[in-house]
C-alpha positions in Angstrom: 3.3 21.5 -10.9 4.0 23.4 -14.1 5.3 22.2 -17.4 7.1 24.4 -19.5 6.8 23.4 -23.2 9.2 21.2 -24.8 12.1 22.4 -27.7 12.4 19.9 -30.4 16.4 19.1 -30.7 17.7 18.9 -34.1 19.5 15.8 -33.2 17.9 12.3 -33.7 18.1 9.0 -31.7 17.2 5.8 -33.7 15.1 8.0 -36.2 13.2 9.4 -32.9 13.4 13.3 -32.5 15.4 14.2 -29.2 13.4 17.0 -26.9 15.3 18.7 -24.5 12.7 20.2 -21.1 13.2 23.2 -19.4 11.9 23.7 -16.0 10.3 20.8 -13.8 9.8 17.2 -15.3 6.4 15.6 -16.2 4.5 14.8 -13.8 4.1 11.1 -14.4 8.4 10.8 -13.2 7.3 11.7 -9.9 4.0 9.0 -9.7 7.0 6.4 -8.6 7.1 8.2 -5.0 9.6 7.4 -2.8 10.7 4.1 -3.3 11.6 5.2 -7.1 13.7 7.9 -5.5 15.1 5.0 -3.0 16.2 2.5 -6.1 17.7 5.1 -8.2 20.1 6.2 -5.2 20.9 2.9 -4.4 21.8 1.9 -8.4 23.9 5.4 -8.0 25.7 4.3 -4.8 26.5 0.9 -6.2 27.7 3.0 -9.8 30.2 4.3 -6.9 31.2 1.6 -5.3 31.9 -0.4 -8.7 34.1 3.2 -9.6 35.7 2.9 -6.1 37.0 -0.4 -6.2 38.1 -0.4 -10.0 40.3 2.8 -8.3 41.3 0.7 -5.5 42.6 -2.1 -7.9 43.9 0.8 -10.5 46.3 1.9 -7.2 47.2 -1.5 -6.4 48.4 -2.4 -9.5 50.2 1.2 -9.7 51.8 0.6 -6.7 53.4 -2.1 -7.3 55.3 -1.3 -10.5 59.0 -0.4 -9.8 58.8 3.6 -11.0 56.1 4.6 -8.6 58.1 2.9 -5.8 60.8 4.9 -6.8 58.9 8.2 -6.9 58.2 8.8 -2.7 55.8 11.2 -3.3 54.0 9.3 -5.9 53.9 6.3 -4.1 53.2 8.4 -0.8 49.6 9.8 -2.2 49.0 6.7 -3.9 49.1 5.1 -0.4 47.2 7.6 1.2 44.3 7.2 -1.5 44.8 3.1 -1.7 44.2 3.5 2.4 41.2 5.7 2.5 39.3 3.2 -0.2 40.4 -0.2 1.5 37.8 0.0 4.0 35.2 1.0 1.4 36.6 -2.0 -1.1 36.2 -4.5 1.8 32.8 -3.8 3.2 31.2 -3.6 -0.5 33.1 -6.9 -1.5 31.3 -8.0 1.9 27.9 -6.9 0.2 28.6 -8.6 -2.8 29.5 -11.7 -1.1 26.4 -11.4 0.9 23.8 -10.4 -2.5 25.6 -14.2 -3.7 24.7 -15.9 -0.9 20.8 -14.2 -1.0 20.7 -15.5 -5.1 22.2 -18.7 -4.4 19.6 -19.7 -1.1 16.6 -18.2 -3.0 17.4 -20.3 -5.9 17.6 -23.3 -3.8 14.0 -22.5 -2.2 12.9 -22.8 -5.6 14.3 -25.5 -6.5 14.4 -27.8 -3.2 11.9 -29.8 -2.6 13.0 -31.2 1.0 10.9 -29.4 3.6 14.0 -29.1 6.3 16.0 -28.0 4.2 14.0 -25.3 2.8 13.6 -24.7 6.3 17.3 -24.2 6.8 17.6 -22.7 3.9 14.5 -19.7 4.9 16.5 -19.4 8.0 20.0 -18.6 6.3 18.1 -16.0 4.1 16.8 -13.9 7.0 19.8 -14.2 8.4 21.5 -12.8 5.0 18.9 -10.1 3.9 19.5 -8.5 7.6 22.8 -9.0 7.2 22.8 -7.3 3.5 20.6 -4.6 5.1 23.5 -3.6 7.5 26.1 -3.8 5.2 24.0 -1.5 2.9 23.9 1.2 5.8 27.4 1.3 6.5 28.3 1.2 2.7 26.3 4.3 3.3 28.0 6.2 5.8 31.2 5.3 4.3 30.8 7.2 1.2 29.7 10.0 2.6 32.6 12.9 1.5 35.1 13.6 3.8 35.8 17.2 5.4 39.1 18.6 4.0 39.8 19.9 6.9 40.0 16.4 9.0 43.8 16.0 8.4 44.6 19.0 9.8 45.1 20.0 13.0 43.8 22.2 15.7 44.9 24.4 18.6 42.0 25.1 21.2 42.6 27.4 23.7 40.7 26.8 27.3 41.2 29.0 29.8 39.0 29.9 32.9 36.5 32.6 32.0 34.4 35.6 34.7 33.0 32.8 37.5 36.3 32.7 39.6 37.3 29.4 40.9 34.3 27.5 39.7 34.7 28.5 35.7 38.7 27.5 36.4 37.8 24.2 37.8 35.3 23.6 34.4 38.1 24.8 32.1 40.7 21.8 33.8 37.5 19.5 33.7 37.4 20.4 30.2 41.1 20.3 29.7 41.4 16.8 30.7 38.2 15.7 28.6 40.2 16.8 25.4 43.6 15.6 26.6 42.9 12.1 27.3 
């Protein structure tokens, strides 16, 4: 790994000089591995989530006001958009619900001194730290970026190609696959 040398900034932070890099970054960043790569995506993903649902609750309260309602297209893409973030909205309110329940339970180990309910309470917390693990998969595979071109729609043309009878059987086979 090469480092290119550092330009001193002529801006200041606190009384610190400011350096800007070109090229790669120091070698220590990358000493975190993986798992430093893992927790900034996931403090990223949750940045998103907390921009998604202040959206979601920006269109709900937008919706509801009287001019919108009176503008169809306005309220018709607003919607569209409140739609397409409910599910999003819902399963990370899930999470949250979920990262409460792990705080409160691990608190209570803590604190509790009564062995079955510790017990009970260990129990609960597996059950919840799956449960958050799930919930943190499809949080993922809901944000990823929709195609553009999933509201359109399509024509597909099948028709029976050089094999004679068996290539036109196979094109009604495949006809019927898409039609149902």
């Amino acid at each position: 790994m090469t480092r290119q040398r550092r330009s001193r900034d002529s801006s200041t932070h606190r009384g610190f000089p400011r350096y800007s890099w070109s090229g790669t970054m120091p070698g220590w960043i990358g000493s975190f591995g993986r798992a430093g790569q893992e927790m900034g995506a996931k403090i990223r993903m949750f940045e998103k989530l907390e921009a998604l649902k202040a959206r979601y609750e920006e269109l709900s309260q937008q919706l509801a006001d009287p001019a919108v309602i009176a503008d169809q297209e306005m309220w018709r893409r607003g919607m569209r958009e409140h739609a397409e973030l409910e599910e999003v909205v819902q399963k990370y309110e899930e999470y949250e619900a979920v990262r409460r329940e792990i705080e409160e339970l691990e608190a209570l180990l803590r604190e509790e001194t009564d062995e079955e309910l510790c017990t009970m309470a260990a129990e609960e917390l597996s059950a919840a730290r799956s449960a958050q693990g799930e919930l943190v998969e499809a949080l993922k595979l809901l944000l990823i970026p929709k195609d553009p071109n999933d509201e359109k729609g399509v024509i597909v043309e099948i028709r029976g190609g050089v094999g004679g009878e068996e290539s036109a059987l196979f094109a009604h086979s495949l006809f019927r696959m898409y039609s149902m």
